[in-house]
C-alpha positions in Angstrom: 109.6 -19.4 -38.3 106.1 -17.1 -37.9 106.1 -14.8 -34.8 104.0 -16.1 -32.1 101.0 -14.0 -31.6 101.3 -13.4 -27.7 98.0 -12.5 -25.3 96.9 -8.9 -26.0 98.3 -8.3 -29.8 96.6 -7.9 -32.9 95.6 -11.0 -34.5 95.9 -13.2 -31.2 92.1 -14.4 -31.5 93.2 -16.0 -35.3 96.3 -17.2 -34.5 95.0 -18.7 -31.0 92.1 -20.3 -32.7 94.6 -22.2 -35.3 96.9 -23.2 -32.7 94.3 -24.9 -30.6 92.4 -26.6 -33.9 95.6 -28.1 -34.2 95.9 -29.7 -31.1 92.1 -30.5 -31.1 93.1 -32.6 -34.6 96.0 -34.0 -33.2 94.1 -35.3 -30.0 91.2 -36.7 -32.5 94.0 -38.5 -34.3 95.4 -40.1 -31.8 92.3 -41.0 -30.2 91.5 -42.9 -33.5 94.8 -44.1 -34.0 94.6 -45.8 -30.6 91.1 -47.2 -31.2 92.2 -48.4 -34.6 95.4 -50.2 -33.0 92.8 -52.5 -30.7 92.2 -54.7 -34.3 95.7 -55.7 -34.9 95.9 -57.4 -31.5 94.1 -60.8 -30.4 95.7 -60.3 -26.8 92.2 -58.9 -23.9 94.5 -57.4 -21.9 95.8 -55.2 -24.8 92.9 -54.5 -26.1 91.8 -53.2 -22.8 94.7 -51.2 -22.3 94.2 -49.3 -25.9 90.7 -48.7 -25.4 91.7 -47.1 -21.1 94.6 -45.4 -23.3 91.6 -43.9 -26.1 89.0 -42.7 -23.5 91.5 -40.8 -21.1 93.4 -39.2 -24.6 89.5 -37.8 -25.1 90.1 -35.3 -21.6 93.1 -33.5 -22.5 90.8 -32.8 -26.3 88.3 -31.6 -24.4 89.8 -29.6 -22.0 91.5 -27.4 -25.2 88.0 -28.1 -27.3 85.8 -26.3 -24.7 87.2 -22.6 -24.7 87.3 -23.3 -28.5 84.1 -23.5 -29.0 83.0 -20.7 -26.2 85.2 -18.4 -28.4 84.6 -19.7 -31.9 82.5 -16.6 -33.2 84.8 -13.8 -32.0 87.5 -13.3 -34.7 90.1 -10.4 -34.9 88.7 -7.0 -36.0 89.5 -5.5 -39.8 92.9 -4.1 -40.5 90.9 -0.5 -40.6 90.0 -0.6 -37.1 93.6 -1.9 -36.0 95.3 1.0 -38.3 92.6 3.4 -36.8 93.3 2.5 -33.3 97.1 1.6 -33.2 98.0 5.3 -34.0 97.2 5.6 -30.0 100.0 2.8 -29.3 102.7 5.3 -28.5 100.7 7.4 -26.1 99.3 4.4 -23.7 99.5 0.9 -23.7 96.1 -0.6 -25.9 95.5 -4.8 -25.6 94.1 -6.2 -28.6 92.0 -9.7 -29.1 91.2 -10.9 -25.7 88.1 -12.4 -25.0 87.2 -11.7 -21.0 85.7 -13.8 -18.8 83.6 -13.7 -15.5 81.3 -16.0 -14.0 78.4 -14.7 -16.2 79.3 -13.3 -19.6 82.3 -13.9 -22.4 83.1 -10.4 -22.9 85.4 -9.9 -26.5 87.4 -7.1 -26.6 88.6 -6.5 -29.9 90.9 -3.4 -28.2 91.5 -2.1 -24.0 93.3 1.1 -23.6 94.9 1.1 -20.5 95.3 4.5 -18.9 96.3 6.0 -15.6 92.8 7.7 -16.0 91.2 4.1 -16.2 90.5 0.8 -18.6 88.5 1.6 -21.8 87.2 -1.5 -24.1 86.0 -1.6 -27.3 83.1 -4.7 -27.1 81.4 -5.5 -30.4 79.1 -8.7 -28.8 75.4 -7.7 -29.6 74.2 -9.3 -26.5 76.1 -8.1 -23.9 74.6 -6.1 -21.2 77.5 -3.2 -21.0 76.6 -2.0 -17.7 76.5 -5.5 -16.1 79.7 -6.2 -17.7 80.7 -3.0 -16.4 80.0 -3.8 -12.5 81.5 -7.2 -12.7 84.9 -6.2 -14.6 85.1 -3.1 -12.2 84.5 -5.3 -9.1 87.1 -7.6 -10.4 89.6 -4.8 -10.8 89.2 -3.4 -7.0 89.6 -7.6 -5.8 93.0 -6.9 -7.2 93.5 -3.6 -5.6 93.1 -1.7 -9.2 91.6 1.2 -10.6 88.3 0.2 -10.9 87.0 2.7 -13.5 86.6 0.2 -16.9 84.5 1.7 -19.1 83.1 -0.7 -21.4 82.0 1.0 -25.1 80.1 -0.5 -28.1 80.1 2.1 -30.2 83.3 1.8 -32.4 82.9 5.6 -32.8 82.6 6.6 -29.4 85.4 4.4 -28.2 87.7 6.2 -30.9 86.5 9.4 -29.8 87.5 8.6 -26.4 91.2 7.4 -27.2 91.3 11.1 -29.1 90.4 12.5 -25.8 93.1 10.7 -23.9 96.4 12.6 -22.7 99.5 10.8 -23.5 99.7 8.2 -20.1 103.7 9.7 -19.6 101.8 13.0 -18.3 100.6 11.7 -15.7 102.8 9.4 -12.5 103.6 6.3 -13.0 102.9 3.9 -9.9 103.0 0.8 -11.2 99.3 0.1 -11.5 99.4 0.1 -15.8 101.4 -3.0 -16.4 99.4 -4.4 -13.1 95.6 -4.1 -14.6 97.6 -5.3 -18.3 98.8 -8.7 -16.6 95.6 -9.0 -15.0 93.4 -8.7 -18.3 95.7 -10.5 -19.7 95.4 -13.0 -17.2 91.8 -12.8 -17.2 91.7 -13.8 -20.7 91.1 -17.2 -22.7 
């Protein structure tokens, strides 16, 4: 039996996207299946009842199709950005794959280091207005009484930089706040 990838490890966007194909198919399937079944009946009522059963099977497809398709062009980052990044793992916690959502933007973070000194994110989309993103993730962090210092980077450069500048996170006190703004990312995530 594979692992499960879980929310926040490397490879979760891949494995996330296959899972939810899956039930995408299965949905379609059964949707046809049920439309198919209405010709091997000559009885209205069941007929009726196949086609009612068909059109409220379509919801629950479209419910998993929609994030799906918000999400289909974000993929996992190379193995050389996860090997380059991962050597920080032992010093502070770093989320990997999520995709971020607010009100206005779909935010991909292909890696988060979260630090007592505050959230840093590596964000490769091309369109995204960084400082926008910026107010709205940090707003959304004080809502949930959190540090709200994210720091959103493009540069995959600059944001590797800044994990070399981090301290080890077991120098400074722990008050609880870490695994707090992890769950809530997490949380935040599709």
């Amino acid at each position: 039996m594979k692992n499960r990838k879980e929310k926040g490890q490397f490879g979760y966007r891949d494995a996330h996207r296959k899972a939810q194909l899956g039930k995408i198919l299965l949905g379609a399937c059964l949707i046809l299946l049920q439309l198919a079944a209405r010709g091997f009946t000559n009885n209205p009522s069941t007929k009726n009842i196949l086609t009612v059963m068909a059109v409220l099977s379509v919801l629950p497809t479209a419910n998993v199709a929609s994030p799906l398709l918000a999400s289909w062009r974000y993929r996992t980052p190379s193995m050389d950005f996860y090997q380059n990044v991962r050597v920080h793992d032992s010093d502070y916690p770093i989320l990997y794959d999520l995709i971020l959502t607010t009100k206005e933007q779909i935010m991909p973070m292909d890696a988060i280091a979260v630090h007592p000194l505050g959230t840093y994110a590596y964000c490769t989309a091309a369109k995204l207005d960084t400082k926008k993103a910026e107010k709205s993730l940090n707003e959304l962090l004080r809502l949930q009484k959190l540090n709200p210092t994210a720091k959103i980077i493009s540069d995959e450069k600059a944001f590797l930089n800044r994990l070399d500048s981090l301290k080890p996170a077991a120098e400074f006190p722990d008050d609880g706040s870490t695994d707090t703004t992890i769950a809530f990312l997490k949380s935040m995530s599709m």
